[in-house]
N, C-alpha and C positions, 0 to 999 in steps of 0.2 A: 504494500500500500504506500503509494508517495506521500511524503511531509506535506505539511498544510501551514503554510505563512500566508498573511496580509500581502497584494500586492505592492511593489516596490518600483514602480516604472513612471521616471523622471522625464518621459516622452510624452506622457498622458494628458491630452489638453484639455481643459475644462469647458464641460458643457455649456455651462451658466456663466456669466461672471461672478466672482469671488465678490464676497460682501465683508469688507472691514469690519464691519459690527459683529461680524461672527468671529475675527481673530483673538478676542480676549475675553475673559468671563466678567459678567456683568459687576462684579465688586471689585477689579482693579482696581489700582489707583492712579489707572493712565486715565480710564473714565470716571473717576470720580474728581480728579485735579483738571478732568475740561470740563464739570459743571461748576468747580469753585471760579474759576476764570470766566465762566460767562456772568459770575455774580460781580466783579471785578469795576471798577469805572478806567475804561482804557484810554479816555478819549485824547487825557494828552501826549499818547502813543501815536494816533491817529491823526490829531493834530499836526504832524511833521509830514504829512503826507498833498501832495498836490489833492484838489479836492474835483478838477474840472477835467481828471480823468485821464490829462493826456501822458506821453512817455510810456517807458517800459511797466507794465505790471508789476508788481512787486508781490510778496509774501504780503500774507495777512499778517497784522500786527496782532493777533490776537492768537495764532496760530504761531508764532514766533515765540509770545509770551508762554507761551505752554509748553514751548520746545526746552527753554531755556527754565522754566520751572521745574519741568518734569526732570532734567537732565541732573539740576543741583539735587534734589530729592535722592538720585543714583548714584550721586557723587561724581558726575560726569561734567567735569568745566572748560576741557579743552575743544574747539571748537571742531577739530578735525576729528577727533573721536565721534561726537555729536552728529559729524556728515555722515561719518562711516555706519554707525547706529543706523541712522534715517535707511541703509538700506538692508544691514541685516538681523536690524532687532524690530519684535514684532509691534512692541509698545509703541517706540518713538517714532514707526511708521504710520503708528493708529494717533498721536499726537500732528504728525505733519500732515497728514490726509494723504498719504501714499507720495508724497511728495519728495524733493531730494535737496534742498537749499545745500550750495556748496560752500565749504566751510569760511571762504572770504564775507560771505553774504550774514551768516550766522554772526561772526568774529566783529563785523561793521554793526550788525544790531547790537552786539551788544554795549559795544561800546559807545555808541549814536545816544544810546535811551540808558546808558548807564545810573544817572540816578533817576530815573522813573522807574527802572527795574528797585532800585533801593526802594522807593518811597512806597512799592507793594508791601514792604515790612509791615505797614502801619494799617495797609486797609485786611492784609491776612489777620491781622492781630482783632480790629473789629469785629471780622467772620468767627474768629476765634470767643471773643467777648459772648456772641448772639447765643453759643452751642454751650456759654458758662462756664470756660475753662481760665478764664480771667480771674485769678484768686492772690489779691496782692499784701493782703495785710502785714504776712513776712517776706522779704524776697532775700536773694543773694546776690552777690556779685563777686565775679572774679575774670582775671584774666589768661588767654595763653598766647604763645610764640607760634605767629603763622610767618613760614617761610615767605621770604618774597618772591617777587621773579628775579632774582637775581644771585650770583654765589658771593661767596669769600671770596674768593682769587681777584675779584674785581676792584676790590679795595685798593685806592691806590694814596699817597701820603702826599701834602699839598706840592714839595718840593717835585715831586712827579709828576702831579696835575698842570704845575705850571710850566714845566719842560715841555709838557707833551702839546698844549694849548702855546706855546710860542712856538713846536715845531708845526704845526698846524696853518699857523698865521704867517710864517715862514714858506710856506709852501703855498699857499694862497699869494703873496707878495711875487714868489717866482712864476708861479704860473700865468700873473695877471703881466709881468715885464713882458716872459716868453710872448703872450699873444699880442700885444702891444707892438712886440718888434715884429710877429708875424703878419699882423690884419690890421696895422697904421690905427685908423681911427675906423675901420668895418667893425662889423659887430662879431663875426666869429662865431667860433663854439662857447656853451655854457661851461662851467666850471666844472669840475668832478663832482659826480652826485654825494662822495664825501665832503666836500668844501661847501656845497649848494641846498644841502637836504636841511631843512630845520631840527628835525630829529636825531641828528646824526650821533654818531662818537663826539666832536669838535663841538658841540653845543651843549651836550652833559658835562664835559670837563670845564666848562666857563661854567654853568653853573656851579658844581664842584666849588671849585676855585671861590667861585664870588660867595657862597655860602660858610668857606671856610674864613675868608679874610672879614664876612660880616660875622662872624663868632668870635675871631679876634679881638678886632676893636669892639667889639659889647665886652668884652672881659676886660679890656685896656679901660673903657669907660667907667665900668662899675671898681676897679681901682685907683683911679682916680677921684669917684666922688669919693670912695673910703678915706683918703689920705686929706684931701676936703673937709671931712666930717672929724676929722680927729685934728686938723690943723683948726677949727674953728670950737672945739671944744677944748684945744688946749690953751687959745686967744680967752675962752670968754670964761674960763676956770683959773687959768696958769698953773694947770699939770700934766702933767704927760698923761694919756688916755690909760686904762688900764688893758691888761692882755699884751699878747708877741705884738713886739715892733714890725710895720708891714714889710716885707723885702724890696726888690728893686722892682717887683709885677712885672705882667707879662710884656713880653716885647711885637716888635709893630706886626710881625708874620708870624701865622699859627707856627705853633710846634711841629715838632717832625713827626711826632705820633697821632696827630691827628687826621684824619685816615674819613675819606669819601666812593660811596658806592658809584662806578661810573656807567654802571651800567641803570641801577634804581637808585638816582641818589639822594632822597627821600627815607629811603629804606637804611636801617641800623644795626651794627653788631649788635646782638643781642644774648644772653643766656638762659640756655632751654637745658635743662634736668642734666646739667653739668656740662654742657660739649656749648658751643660758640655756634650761630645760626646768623645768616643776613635774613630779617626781617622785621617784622610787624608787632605792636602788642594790642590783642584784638580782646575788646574788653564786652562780657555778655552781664545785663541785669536779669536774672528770672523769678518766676513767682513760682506757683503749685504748675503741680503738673510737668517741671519744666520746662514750662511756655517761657521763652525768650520776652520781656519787656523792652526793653532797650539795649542797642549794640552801635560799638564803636571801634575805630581804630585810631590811636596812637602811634605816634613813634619814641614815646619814655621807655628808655626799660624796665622804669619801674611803674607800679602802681602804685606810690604813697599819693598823687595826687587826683588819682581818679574818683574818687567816693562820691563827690559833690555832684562833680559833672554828669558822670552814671545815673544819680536820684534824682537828678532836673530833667536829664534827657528821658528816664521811664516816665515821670508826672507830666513832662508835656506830650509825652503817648497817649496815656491814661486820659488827658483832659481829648485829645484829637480824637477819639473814640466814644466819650463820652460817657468816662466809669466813674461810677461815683464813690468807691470804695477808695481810702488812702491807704499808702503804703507809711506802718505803724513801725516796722522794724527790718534793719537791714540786718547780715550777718556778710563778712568778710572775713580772709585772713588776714594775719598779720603785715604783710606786706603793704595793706591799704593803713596801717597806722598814721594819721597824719592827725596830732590833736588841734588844731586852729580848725579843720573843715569836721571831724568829728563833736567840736563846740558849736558849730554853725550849725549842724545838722539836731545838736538835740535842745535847740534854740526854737527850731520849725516841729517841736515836738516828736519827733524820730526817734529812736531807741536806736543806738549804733553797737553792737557788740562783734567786737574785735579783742583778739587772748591780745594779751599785753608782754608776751613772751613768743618768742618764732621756736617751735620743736624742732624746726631743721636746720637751725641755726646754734648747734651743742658743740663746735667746735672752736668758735669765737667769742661762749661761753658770755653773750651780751646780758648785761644787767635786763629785766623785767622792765616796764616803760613806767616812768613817775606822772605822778601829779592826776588832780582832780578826776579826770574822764578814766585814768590806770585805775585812779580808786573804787569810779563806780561800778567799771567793766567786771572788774575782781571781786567786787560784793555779789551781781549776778552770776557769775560764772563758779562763785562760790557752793551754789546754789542747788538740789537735785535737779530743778525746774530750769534754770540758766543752762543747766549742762544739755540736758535734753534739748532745749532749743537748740544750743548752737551745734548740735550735731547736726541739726538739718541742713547746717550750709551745704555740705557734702552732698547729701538727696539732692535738694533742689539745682545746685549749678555746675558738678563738676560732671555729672552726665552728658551734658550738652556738649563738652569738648571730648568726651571720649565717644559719642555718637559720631561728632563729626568729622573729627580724625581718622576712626580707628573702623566704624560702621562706616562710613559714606566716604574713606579716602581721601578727604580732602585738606590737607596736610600744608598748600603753601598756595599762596594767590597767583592768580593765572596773567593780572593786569600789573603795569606800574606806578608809583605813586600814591601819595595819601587818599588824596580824594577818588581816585579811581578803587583802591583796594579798600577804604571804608563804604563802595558804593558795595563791592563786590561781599564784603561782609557782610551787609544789612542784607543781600539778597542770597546769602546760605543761611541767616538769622532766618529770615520770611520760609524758605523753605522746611527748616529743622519745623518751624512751626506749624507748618502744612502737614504734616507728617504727624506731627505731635496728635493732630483734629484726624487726621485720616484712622488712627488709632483709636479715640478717646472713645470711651463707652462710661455713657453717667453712671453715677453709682447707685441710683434705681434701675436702671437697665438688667 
């Protein structure tokens, strides 16, 4: 008796045409993230668009928005992946309508509508509010190390940036002679698309440059009022100030060690769980559930100054949405210690609890933090009840970074620049949250 298998023939043309809606089952979340998008207000996506029809057709904006949704959701950011996707995955073919936008087309949206994709943060968070997953009365905050686009190796130290930008201008000077002697006063050829491109290598390193020699003279400056301020208190005292006498300060060009990215130069050395990273510090506020509130990027390495800015940017969320719940108490680590903006904060009524001791900090064996806010943080955390709270910081925000890292891949920004990689933050922020809702089942469910 012969074997009996399903047949297998890749020659077999289909009777009917093939119906998209039959390629995935009705609870995906390729179909459920194109009905949150038609809840969506797109219009100032659409707005960028000629309205009297004429020119080349283009992709629907609305149809893009979902490409680039759905993609962050999979952890998929690079564009050329994205093209590749649209033809052998079955999802983001049923997102593009069978479609194949080629990955320049993709790469131009996104960076065209870069903060409109950001500012979906705020209307996903809404959608989110409507389904009740908006619970702020405790949140968290904390931040991690998102690689840039860019490496180490690129770092270059200003005596090298200025070499490199006079050999640059040096070579522009001979090339403009050369033509000069060739084409009299004709016009000729353009310049080398190195010397001619506004983007180029030769444009980052004057930036570079200019950014390093304006960090300079700000530290030459705030030296000078010092020695200002101690020569006009030793006029209206007649004593020498008290404290070290100031030395000779900084001199008129950066130091040798300070060191500019030329390829993101925006982007900063920074320390990520011991090893040295060129990039970003991407700061998430969350509530219950952790739903993302509010998200940022820095380029501090540290967080002691983040606290304030974090609980202004979630409360102007909260007010855009239209929640009427406040947020009663923050929890942070250590790192966000900073007592002037934890005084401001429990002025606005906020309850800030922060250890006043870093545990991962047993090597340099720092003194425990003083003074009034140290006092009260230590009375609560004294506490059975203090304790049990501030364990939730962990629940509530550090999932969010190991979802997004370690779940969804996405580990270093794919753009360059501040404002471009905090657009691109806010729009992994909106998607963690989509995601968050795609899950979420009430607890009478």
């Amino acid at each position: 008796m012969a074997q009996n298998f399903l047949s297998c023939d890749r020659e077999q043309d289909f009777l009917l045409p093939p119906s998209v809606g039959e390629w995935l089952p009705a609870g995906h979340l390729a179909w459920w993230l194109l009905d949150v998008v038609e809840q969506l207000d797109l219009q100032a996506f659409y707005a960028g668009y000629r309205v009297d029809g004429s020119g080349r057709a283009a992709h629907n904006p609305a149809m893009m928005v979902a490409l680039w949704l759905y993609a962050y959701c999979v952890g998929e950011s690079s564009s050329r992946q994205v093209e590749r996707r649209c033809v052998e995955d079955v999802a983001f073919r049923v997102i593009a309508a069978n479609r194949v936008p080629d990955h320049t087309t993709i790469s131009r949206f996104r960076q065209r509508h870069a903060q409109r994709l950001a500012d979906l943060f705020v209307q996903v968070l809404a959608v989110c509010a409507k389904a009740g997953m908006v619970k702020v009365g405790t949140v968290a905050v904390d931040g991690t190390k998102m690689r840039a686009n860019a490496g180490l190796s690129a770092n270059r130290g200003y005596a090298k940036i200025r070499a490199e930008v006079e050999r640059f201008l040096a070579d522009a000077d001979a090339v403009d002679q050369a033509e000069n002697e060739r084409f009299g006063e004709a016009r000729g050829d353009e310049l080398p698309a190195e010397l001619a491109n506004p983007v180029t290598r030769r444009e980052r390193l004057e930036r570079a440059r200019r950014e390093l020699e304006a960090e300079q003279a700000a530290r030459v400056a705030e030296h000078e009022a010092m020695l200002a301020r101690r020569a006009n208190q030793r006029e209206r005292t007649g004593r020498t100030p008290k404290g070290r006498p100031p030395g000779t300060g900084p001199g008129a060009e950066p130091p040798a060690e300070a060191k500019r990215n030329i390829t993101d130069p925006e982007s900063r050395i920074m320390r990520d769980k011991g090893a040295h990273v060129q990039g970003y510090n991407a700061q998430a506020l969350t509530g219950e559930h952790g739903l993302i509130i509010a998200a940022d990027v820095t380029t501090s390495p540290n967080d002691s100054h983040q606290l304030v800015p974090m609980l202004a940017a979630a409360r102007e969320n909260l007010k855009r949405i239209d929640h009427q719940r406040k947020i009663n108490c923050v929890l942070a680590d250590g790192g966000y210690w900073n007592h002037e903006q934890i005084s401001e904060l429990r002025q606005t009524g906020t309850v800030v609890v922060i250890p006043t001791h870093d545990p991962h900090n047993t090597q340099r064996k720092r003194q425990p933090r003083q003074g009034p806010e140290a006092d009260r943080i230590n009375t609560i955390l004294a506490t059975p009840a203090g304790r049990r709270l501030y364990r939730r910081r962990a629940e509530l925000v550090e999932p969010v970074f190991a979802h997004t890292k370690h779940t969804r891949r996405i580990t270093r920004f794919s753009r360059r620049g501040t404002t471009a990689a905090r657009a691109e933050w806010r729009l992994i922020a909106a998607t963690h949250n989509l995601l968050k809702l795609f899950r979420y089942q009430p607890a009478g469910a």
